[in-house]
C-alpha positions, 0 to 999 in steps of 0.5 A, a space after each residue: 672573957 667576962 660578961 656582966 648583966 645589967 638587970 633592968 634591961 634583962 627583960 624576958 617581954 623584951 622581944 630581945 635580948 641586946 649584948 655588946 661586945 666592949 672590944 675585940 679579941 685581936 682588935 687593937 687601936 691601929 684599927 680602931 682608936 675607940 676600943 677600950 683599954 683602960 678599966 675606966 674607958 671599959 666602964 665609959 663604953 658599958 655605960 654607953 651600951 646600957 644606956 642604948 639597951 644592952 642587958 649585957 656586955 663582953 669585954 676581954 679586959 687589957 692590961 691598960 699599961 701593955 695594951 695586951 689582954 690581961 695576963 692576970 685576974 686584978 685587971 679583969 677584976 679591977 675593969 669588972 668593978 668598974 663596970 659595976 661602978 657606973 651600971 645601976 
């Protein structure tokens, strides 16, 4: 599990604090054909979700070609660059 913050909406006036969870810990496209998989669609929906307000994001990063959550740290590394890519 990663979580990453986005500075600009991490705002101690705010009355709140908003974070996203990018996808689930058992969740899978047979369930829902919008959850990220690639280090791409992860970046996609982390942009979406700072755009709505989010100070931060969860995600549990897959291994885009097994569908399965990472077996090692390049793929966590390799989505968490991503996100940082398209996050100002």
């Amino acid at each position: 599990m990663t979580l990453l913050f986005a500075k600009e909406n991490l705002n101690p006036e705010k009355p709140c604090i908003i974070t996203c969870a990018l996808s689930g810990v058992v969740a899978n496209r047979n369930q829902c054909p919008a959850i990220p998989y690639t280090p791409e669609e992860y970046a996609r929906e982390a942009k979406s979700a700072y755009d709505a307000g989010a100070a931060a994001v969860h995600i549990h990063a897959r291994d885009p070609d097994e569908r399965e959550f990472a077996s090692g740290a390049a793929v966590v590394l390799d989505t968490t660059r991503e996100i940082l890519e398209v996050l100002p």
